[in-house]
LONU-804294 format. One record per residue: residue number from 1; residue in three letters; x, y, z of N, C-alpha, C in turn. Coordinates in Angstrom, 3 decimals, m for minus. Each point is the difference from the previous one (the first is absolute). Example, Ala and Ser with C-alpha at 12.3 -4.5 7.8 and 13.67 -1.06 7.14 Angstrom:
% residues 2
SITE nr rest neast nnorth nup caeast canorth caup ceast cnorth cup
SITE 1 ALA 13.190 m5.690 7.800 m0.890 1.190 0.000 0.900 1.200 0.000
SITE 2 SER m0.350 1.050 m0.720 0.820 1.190 0.060 m0.770 1.090 0.730
% end
This chain:
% residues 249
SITE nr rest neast nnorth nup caeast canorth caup ceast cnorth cup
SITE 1 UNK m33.506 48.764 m93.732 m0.368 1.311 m0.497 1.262 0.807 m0.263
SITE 2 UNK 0.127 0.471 m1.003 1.223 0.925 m0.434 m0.123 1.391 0.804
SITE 3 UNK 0.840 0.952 m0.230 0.162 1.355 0.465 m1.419 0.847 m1.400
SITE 4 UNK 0.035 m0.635 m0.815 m1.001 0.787 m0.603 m1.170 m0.507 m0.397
SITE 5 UNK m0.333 m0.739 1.224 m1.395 m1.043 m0.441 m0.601 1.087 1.347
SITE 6 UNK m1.503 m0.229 m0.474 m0.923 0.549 1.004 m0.204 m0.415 0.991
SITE 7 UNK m0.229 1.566 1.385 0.289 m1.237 1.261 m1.295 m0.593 m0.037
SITE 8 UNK m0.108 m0.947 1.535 m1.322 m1.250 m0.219 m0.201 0.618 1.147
SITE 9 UNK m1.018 0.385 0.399 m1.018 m0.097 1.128 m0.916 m1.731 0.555
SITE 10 UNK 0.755 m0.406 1.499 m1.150 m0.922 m0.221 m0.789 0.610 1.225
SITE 11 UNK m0.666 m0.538 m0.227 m1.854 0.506 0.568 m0.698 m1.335 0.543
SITE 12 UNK m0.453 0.472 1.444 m0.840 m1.066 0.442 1.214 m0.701 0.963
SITE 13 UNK 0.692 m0.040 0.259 1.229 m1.232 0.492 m0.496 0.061 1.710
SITE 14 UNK 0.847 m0.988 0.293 0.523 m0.326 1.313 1.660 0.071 m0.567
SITE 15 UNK 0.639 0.562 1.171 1.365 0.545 m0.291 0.761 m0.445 1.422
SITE 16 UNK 0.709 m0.887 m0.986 0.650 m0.558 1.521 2.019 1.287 0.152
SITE 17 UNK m0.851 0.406 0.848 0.809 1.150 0.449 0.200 0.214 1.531
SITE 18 UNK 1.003 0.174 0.432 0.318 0.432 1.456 m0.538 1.457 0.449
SITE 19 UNK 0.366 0.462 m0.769 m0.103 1.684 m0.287 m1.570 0.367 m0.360
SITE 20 UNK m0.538 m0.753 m0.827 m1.162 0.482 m0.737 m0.730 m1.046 0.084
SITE 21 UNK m0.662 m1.023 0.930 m1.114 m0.809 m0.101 m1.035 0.565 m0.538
SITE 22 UNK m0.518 0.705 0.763 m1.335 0.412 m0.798 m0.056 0.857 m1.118
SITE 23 UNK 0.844 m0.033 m0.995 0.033 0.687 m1.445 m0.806 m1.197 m0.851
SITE 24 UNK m0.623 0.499 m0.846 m1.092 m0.513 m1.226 0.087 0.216 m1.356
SITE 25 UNK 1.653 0.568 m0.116 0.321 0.286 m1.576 1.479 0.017 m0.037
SITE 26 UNK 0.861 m0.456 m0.238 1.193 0.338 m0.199 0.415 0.568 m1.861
SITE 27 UNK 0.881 0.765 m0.211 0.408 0.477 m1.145 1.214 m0.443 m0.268
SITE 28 UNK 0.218 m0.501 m1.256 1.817 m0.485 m0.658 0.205 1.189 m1.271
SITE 29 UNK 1.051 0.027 0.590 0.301 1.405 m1.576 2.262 m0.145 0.520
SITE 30 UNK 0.361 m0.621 m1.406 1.684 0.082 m0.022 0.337 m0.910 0.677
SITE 31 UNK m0.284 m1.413 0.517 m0.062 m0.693 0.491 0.165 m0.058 1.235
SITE 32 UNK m0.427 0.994 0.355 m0.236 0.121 1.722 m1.530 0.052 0.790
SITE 33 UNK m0.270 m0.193 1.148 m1.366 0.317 0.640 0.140 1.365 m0.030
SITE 34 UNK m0.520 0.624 m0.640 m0.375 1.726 0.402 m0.843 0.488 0.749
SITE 35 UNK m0.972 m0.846 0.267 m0.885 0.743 1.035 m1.391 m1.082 0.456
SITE 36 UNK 0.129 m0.232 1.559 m1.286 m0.711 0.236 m0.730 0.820 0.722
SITE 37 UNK m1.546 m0.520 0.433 m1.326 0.705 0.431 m1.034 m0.642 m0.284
SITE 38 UNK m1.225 0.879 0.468 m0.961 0.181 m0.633 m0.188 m0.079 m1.442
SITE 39 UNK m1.062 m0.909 m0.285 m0.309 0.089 m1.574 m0.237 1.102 m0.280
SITE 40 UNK m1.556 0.634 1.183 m0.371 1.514 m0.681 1.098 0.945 m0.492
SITE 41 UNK 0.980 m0.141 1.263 1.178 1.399 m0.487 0.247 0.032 m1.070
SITE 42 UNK 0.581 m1.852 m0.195 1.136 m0.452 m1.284 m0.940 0.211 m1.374
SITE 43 UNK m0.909 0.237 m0.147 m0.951 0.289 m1.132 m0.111 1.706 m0.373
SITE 44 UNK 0.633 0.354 0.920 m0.534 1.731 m0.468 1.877 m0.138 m0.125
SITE 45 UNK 0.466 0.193 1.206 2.034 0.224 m0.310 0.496 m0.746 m1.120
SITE 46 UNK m0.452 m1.119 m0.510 0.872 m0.413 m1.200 m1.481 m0.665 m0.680
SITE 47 UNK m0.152 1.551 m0.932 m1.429 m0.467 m1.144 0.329 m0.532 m1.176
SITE 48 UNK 1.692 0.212 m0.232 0.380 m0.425 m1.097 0.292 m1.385 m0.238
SITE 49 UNK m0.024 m0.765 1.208 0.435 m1.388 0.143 m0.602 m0.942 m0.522
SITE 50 UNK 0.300 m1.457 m0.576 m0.391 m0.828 m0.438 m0.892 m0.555 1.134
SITE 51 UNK m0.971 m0.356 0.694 m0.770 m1.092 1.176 m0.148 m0.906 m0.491
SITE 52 UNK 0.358 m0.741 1.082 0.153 m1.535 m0.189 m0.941 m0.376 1.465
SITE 53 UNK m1.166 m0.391 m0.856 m0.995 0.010 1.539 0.129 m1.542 0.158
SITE 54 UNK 0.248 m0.052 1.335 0.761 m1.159 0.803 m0.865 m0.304 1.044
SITE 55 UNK m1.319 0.662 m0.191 m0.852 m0.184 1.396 0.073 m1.437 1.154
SITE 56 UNK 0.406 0.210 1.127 0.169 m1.470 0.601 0.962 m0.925 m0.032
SITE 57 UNK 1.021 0.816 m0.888 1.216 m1.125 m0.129 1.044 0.519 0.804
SITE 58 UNK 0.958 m0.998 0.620 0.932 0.263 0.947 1.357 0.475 m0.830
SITE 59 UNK 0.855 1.100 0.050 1.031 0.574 m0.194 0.994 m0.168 0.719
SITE 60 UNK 0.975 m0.838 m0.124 1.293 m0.654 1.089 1.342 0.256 m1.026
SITE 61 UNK 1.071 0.036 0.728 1.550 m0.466 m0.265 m0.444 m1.778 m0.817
SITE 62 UNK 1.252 0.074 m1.045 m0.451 m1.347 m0.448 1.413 m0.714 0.450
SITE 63 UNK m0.237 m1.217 0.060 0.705 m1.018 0.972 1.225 m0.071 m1.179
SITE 64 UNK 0.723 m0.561 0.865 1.433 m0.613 0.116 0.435 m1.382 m0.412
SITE 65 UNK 0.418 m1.028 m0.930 0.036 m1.256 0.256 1.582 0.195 0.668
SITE 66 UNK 0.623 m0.004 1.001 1.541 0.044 0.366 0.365 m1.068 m0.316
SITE 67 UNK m0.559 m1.236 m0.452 1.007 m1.567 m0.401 m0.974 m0.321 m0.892
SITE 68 UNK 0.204 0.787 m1.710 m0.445 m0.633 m0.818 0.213 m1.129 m0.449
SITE 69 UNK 1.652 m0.223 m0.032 0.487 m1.287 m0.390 0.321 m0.676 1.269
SITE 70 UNK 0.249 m0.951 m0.537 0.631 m1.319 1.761 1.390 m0.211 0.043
SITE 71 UNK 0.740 0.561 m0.910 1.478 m0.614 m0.310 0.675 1.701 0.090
SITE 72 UNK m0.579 1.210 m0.315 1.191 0.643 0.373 m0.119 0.873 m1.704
SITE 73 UNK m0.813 m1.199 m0.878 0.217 0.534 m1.412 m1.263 1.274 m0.381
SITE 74 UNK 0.358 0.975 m0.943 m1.354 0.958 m0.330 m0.814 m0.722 m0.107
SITE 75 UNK m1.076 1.099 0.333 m1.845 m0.624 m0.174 0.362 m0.563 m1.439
SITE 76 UNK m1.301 m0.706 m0.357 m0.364 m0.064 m1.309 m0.567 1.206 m0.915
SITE 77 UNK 0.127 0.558 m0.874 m0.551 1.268 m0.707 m1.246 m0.904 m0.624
SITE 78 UNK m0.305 m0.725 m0.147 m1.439 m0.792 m0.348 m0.911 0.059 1.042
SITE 79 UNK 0.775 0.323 0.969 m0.911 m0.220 1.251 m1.213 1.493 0.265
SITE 80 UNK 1.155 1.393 m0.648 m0.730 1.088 0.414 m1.119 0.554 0.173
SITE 81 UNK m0.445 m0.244 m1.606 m1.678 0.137 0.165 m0.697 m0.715 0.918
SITE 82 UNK 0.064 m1.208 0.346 m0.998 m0.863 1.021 0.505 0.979 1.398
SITE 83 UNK 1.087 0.364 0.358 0.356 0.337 1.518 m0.821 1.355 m0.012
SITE 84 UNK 0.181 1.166 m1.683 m0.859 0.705 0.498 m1.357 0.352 0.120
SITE 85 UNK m0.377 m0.994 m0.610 m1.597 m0.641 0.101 m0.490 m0.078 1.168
SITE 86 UNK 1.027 m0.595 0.660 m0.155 m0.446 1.786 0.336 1.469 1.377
SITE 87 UNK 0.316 0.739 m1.464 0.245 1.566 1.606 1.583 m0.300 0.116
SITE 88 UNK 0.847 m0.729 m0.708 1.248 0.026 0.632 1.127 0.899 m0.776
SITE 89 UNK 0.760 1.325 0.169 0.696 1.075 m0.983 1.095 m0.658 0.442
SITE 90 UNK 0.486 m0.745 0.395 1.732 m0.021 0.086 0.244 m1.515 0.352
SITE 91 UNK 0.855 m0.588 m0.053 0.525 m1.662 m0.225 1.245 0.081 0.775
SITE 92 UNK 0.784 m0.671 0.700 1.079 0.385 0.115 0.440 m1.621 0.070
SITE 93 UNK 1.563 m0.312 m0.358 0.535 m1.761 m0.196 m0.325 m0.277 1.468
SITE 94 UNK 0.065 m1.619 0.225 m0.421 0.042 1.040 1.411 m1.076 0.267
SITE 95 UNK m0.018 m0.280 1.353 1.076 m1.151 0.510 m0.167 m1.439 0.751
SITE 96 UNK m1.333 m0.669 m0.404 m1.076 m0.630 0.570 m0.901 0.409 1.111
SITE 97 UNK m0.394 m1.192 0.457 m1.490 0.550 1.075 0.255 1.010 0.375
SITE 98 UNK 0.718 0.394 0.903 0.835 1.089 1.158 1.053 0.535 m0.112
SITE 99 UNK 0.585 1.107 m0.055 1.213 0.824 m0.153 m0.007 1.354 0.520
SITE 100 UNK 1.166 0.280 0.073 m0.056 1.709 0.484 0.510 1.012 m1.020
SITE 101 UNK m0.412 0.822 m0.379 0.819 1.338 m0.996 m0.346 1.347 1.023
SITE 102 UNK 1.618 0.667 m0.121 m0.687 1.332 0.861 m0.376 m0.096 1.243
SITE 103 UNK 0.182 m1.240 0.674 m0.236 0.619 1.623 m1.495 m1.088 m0.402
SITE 104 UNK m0.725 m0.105 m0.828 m1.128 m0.329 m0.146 m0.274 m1.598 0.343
SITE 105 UNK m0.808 m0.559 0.359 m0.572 m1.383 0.252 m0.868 m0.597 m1.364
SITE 106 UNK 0.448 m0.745 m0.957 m0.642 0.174 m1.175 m1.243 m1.543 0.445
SITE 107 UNK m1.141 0.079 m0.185 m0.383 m1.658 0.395 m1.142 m0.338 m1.277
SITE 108 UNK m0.103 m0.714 m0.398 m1.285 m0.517 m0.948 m0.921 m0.509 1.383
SITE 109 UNK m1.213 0.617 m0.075 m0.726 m0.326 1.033 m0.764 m1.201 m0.058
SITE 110 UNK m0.097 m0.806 m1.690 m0.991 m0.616 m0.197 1.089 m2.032 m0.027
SITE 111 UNK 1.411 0.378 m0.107 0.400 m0.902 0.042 0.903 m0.014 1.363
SITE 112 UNK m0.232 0.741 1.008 0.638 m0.917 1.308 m0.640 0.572 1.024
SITE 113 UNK 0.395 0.041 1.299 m0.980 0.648 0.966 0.860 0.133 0.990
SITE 114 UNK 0.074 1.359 0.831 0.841 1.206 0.735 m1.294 0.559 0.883
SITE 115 UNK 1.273 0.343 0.603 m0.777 0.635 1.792 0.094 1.448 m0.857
SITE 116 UNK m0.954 0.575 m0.544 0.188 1.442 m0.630 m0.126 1.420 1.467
SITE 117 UNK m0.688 m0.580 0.948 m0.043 1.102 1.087 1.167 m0.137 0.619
SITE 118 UNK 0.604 m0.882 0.202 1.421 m0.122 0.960 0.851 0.284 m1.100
SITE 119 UNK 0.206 m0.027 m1.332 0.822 0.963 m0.442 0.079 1.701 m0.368
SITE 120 UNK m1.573 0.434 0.138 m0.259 1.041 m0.057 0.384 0.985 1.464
SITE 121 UNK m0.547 m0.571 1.174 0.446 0.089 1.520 1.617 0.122 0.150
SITE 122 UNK 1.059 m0.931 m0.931 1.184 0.137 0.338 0.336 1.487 m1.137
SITE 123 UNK m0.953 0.849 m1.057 0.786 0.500 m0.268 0.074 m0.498 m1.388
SITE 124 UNK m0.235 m1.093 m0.547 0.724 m0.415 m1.245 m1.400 0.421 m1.367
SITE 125 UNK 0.809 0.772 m0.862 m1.139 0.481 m0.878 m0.231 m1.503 m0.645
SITE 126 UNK m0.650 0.231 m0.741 m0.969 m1.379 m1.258 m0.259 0.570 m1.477
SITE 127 UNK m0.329 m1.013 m0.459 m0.134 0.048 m1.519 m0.162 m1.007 m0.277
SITE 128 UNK m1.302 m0.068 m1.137 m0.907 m1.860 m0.380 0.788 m0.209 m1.459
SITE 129 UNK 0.097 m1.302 m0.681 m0.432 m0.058 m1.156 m0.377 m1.523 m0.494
SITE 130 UNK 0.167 m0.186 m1.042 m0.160 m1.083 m0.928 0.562 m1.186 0.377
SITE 131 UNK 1.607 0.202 0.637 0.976 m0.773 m0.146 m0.086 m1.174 m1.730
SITE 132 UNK m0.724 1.106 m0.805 0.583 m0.778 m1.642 m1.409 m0.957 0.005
SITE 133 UNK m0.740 m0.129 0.685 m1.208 m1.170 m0.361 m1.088 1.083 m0.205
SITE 134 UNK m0.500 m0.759 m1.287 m1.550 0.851 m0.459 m0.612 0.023 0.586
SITE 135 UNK m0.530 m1.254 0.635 m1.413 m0.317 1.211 0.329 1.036 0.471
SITE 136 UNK 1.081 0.854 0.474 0.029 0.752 1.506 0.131 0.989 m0.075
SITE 137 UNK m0.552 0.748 m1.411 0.743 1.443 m0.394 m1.269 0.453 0.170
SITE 138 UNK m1.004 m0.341 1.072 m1.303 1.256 m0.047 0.586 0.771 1.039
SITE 139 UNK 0.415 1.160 0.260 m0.315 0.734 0.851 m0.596 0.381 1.320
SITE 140 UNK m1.542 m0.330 m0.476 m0.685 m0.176 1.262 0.005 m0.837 0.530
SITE 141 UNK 0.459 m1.347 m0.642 0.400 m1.373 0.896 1.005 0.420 1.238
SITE 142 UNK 0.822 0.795 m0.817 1.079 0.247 1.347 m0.444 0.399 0.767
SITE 143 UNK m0.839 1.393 0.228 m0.002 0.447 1.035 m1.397 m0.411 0.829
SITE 144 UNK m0.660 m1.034 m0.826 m1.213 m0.992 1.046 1.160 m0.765 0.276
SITE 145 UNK 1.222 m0.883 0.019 1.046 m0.995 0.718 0.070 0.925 1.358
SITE 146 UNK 0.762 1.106 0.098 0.372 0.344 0.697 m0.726 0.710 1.085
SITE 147 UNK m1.340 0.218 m0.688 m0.976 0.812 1.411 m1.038 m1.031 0.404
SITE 148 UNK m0.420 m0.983 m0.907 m0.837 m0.996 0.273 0.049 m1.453 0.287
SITE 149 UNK 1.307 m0.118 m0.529 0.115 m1.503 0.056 0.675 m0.515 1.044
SITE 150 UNK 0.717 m1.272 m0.278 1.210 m0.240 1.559 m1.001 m0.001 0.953
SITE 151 UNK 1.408 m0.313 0.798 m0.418 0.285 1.756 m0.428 1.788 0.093
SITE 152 UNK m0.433 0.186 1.201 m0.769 1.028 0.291 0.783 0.671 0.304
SITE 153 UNK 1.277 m0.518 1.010 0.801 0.890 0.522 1.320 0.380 m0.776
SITE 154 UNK m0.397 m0.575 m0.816 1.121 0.665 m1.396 m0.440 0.778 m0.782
SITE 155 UNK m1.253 0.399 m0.178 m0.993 0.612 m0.996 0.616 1.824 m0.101
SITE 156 UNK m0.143 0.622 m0.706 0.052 1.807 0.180 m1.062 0.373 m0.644
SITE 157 UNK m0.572 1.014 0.127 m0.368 0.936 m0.530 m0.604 0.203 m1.170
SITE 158 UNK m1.244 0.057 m1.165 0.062 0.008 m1.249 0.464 1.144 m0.551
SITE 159 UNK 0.314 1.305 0.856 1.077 0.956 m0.835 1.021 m0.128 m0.168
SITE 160 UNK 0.935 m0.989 1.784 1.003 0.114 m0.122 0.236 m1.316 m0.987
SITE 161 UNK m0.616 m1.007 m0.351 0.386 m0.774 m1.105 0.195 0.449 m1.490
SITE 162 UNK m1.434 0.917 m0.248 0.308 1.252 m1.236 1.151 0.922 m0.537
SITE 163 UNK 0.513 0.236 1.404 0.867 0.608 m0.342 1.633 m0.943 0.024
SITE 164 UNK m0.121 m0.950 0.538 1.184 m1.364 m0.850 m0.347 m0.139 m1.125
SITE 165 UNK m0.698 0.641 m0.778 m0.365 m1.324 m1.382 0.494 1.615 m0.230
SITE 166 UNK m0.277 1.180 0.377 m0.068 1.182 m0.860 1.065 0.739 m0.143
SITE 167 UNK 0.101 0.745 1.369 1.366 0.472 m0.102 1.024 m0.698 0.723
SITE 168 UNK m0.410 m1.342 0.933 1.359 m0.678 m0.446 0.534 m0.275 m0.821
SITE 169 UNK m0.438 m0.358 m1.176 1.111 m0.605 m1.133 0.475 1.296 m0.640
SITE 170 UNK m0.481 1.267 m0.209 1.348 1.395 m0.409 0.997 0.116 1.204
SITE 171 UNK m0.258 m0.152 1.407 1.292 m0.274 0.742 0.747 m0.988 0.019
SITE 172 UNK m0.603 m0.797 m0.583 1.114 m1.429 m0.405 0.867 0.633 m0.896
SITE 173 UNK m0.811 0.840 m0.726 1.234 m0.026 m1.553 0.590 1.410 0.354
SITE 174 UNK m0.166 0.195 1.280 1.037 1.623 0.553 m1.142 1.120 m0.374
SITE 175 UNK m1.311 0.133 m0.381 m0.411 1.376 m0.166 m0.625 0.312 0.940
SITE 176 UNK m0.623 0.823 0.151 m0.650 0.183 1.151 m1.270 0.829 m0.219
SITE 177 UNK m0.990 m0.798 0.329 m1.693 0.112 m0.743 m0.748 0.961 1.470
SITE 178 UNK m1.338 0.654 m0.608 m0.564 0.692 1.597 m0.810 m1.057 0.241
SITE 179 UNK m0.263 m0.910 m0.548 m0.936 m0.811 0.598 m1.575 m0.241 m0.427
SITE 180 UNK m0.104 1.765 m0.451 m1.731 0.249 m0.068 0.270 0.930 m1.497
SITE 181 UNK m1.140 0.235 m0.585 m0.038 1.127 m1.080 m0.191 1.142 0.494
SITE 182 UNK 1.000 0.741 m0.220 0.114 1.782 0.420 0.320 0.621 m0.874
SITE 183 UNK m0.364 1.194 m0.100 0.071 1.225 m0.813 1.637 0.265 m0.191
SITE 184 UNK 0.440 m0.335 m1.041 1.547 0.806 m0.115 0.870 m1.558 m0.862
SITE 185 UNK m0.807 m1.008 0.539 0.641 m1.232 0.205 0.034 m0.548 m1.689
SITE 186 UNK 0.527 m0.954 m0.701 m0.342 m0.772 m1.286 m1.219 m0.191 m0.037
SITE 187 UNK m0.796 m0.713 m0.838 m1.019 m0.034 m0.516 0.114 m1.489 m0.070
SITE 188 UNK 0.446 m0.853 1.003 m0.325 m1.574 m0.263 m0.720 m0.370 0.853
SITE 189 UNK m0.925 m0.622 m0.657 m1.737 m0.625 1.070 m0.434 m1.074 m0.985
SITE 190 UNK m1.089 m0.354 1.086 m0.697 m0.807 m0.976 m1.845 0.401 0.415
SITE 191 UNK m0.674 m0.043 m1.218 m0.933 0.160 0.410 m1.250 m1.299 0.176
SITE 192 UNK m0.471 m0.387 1.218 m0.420 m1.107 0.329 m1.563 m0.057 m0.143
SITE 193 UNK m1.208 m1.098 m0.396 m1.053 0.357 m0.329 m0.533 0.042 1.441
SITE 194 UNK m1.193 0.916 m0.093 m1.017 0.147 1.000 0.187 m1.711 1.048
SITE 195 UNK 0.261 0.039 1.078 m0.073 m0.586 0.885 m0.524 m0.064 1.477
SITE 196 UNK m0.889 m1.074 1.009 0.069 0.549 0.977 1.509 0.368 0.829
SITE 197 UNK 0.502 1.265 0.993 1.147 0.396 0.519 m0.518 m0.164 1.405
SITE 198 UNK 1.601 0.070 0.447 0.049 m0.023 1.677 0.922 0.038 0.410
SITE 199 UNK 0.299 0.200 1.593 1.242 0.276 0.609 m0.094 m1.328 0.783
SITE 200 UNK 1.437 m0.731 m0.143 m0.221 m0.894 1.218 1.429 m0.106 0.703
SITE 201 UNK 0.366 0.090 0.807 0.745 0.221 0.938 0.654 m1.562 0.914
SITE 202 UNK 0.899 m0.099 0.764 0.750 m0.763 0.798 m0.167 0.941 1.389
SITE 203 UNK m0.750 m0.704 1.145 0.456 0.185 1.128 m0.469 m0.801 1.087
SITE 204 UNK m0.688 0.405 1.500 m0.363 m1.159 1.111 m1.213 m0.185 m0.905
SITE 205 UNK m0.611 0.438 m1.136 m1.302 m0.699 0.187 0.035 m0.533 m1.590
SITE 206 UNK 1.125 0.013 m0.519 0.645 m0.366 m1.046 m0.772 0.164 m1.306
SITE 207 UNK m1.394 0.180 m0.384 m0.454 0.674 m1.007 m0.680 1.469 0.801
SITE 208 UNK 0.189 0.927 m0.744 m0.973 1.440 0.338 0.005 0.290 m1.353
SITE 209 UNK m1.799 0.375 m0.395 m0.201 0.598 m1.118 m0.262 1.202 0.044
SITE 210 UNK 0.413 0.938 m0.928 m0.353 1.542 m0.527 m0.084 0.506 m1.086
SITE 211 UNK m1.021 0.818 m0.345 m0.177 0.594 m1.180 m0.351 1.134 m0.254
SITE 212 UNK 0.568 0.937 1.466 0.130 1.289 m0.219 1.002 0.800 m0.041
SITE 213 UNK 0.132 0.533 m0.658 0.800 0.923 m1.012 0.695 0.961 0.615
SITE 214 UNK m0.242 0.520 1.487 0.420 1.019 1.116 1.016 m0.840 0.462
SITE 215 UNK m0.013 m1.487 0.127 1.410 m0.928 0.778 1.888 0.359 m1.180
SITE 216 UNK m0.913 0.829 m1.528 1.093 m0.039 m0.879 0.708 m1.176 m0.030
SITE 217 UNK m0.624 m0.837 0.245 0.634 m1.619 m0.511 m0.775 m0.287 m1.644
SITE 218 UNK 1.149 0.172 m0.628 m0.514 m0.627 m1.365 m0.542 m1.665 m0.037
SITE 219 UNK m1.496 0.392 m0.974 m0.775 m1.268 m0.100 0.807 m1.052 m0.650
SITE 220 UNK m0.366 m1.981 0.326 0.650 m0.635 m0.966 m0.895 m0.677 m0.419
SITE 221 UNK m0.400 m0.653 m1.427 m0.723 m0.903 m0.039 m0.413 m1.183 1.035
SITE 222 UNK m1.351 m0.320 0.140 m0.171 m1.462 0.737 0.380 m1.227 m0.512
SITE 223 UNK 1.029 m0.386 0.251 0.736 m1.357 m0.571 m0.710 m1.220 0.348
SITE 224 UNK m1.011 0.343 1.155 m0.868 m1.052 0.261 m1.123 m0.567 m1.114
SITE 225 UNK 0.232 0.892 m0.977 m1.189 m0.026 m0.883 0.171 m0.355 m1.256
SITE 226 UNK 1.856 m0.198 m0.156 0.405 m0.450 m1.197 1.238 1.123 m0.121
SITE 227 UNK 0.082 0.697 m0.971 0.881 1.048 m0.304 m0.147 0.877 m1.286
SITE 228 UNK m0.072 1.411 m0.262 m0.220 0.834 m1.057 0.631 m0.088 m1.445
SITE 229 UNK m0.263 m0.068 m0.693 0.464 m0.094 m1.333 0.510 1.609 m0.839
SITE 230 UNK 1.155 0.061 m0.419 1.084 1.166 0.093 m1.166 0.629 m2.247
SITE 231 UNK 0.057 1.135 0.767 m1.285 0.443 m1.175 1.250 0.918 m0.959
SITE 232 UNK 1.000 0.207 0.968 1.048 1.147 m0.956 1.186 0.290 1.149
SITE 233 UNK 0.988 m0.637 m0.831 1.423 m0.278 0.468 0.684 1.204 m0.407
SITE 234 UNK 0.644 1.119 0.601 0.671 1.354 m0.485 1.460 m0.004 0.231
SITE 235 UNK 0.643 0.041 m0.494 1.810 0.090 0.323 0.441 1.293 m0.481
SITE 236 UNK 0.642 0.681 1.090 0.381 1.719 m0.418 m0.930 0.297 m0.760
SITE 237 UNK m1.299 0.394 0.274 m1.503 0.513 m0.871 0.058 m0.564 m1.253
SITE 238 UNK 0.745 m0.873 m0.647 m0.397 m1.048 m0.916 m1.095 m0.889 0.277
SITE 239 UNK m0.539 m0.365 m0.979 m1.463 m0.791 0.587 0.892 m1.224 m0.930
SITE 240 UNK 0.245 m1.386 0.938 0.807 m1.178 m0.270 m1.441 m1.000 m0.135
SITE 241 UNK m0.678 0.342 0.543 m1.079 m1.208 m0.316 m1.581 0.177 0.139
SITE 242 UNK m0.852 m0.211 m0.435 m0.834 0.857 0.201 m1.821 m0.464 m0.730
SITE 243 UNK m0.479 m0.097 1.317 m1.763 m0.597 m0.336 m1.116 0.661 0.402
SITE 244 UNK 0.142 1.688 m0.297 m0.826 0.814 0.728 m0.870 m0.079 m1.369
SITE 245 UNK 0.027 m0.330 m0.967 m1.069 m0.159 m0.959 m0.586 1.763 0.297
SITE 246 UNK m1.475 m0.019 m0.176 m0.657 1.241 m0.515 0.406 0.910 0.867
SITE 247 UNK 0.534 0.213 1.127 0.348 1.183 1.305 0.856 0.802 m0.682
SITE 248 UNK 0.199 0.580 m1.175 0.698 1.190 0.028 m1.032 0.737 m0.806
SITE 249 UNK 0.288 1.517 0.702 m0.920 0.579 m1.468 0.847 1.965 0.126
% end
């Protein structure tokens, strides 16, 4: 979206936000989040807005590949459209399976297998990607490797795996991401179709589910069920990819 394109209201969402779980509309205007909430509010405060009714679809940070390539060399630019098809805004070279940039732990989750809680426990941030193979550039593959698969006692978290695929790979490449969509922040998300959501957690009883909205734990898709298909890919309120078909009006 340019500085003089109309802002977008979306309407209906799940908003994966730290700050704002239970908001049901977020607004893009100059390529920033300008304002989340309530749909009702966001319908009377910005009447001028484009809606983009999104009823049921999940609103997230879009992922990271941190080892697009395996050798060190740029992504492929052929590759872009398919990555942002898949929810993924940023590529970064990669240095095979495993590497570090930035302090960072870079790992392809789908081609080797790591104790991800004993590096998280010591301290050591993360970041998923490709390591350069197609098979392995889904996204949600990564972060079902790392919360579901393996041994048990290597397993983390399905946020804290989300957030390796998410904002680990902008701390790989030195930036430094909030993690969640907030008001003030860029305008890069992805918008995910209607899915069942849930919270699932690492601890003594090693799954706990939740799906209330007072814990302010942002929802993630159920990966048990397959994984969401990316309806509209946004980079700095540019819309990069995009299958919302009839939802704007």
């Amino acid at each position: 979206m340019s500085p003089t394109a109309p802002a977008q209201l979306y309407t209906g969402i799940v908003l994966y936000s730290t700050a704002d779980p239970e908001a049901s509309a977020m607004l893009v205007a100059d390529g920033l989040i300008a304002w989340t909430g309530p749909e009702d509010s966001a319908r009377v405060l910005h009447p001028g807005a484009q809606v983009i009714e999104a009823t049921g679809c999940l609103l997230t940070p879009g992922f990271v590949d941190a080892s697009a390539s395996a050798d060190g060399t740029l992504p492929d630019p052929d590759q872009e459209q398919t990555a942002l098809a898949r929810g993924i805004v940023r590529r970064l070279p990669g240095g095979g399976a495993a590497g570090a940039s930035e302090g960072v732990r870079v790992v392809a989750p789908l081609a080797e297998r790591v104790d991800y809680r004993s590096l998280l426990a010591d301290g050591v941030p993360l970041a998923f990607g490709s390591a350069g193979v197609a098979e392995h550039a889904d996204p949600w593959a990564w972060v079902r490797a790392a919360a579901q698969q393996g041994p048990v006692e290597s397993r983390i978290s399905d946020r804290a795996a989300f957030l390796a695929a998410t904002r680990g790979g902008h701390r790989a490449a030195g930036d430094r991401a909030p993690g969640s969509l907030l008001t003030g922040t860029e305008a890069t998300f992805v918008v995910w179709e209607p899915w069942d959501l849930t919270v699932r957690g690492q601890g003594e009883q090693f799954e706990t589910w939740s799906t209330d909205p007072r814990a302010r734990t942002p929802l993630l898709p159920d990966l048990a069920q397959g994984a969401p298909r990316a309806l509209r890919t946004v980079v700095r309120g540019t819309v990069a990819h995009d299958e919302m078909g009839g939802r704007i009006s």
